[in-house]
C-alpha positions, 0 to 999 in steps of 0.5 A: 504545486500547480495541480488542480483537483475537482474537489476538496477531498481529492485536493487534501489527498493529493496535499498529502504527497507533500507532506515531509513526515508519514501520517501513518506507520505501519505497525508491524513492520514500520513501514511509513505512508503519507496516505491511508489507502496507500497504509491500508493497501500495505496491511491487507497485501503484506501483511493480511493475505500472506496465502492468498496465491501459492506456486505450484511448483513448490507451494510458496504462497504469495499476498499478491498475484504479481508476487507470484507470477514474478517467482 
């Protein structure tokens, strides 16, 4: 693509976008990414934080707070 990027590091970032396979796969529930933050992400707020918020309401516990405000 045309983009321009200010450094090599956020070129080869951004290269990873047109990638056709996932370099990285989730491995508990086999979710693909093509970026690592985007993996990591994934992990820590699907995954990892399972109770990080809950509902007062019925105490239903969410990962993310947006999760949560959207119950």
């Amino acid at each position: 693509c045309e983009k321009a990027f200010p450094t090599k590091g956020e070129l080869a970032s951004h290269s990873r976008c047109h990638l056709t396979v996932p370099a990285f796969m989730c491995g508990i529930c086999g979710r693909p990414f093509k970026r690592r933050t985007d993996y990591v992400r994934h992990v820590r707020n699907v995954h990892e934080e399972v109770g990080r918020y809950s509902c007062t309401q019925c105490g239903e516990r969410f990962g993310r707070l947006d999760k949560l405000k959207r119950h």
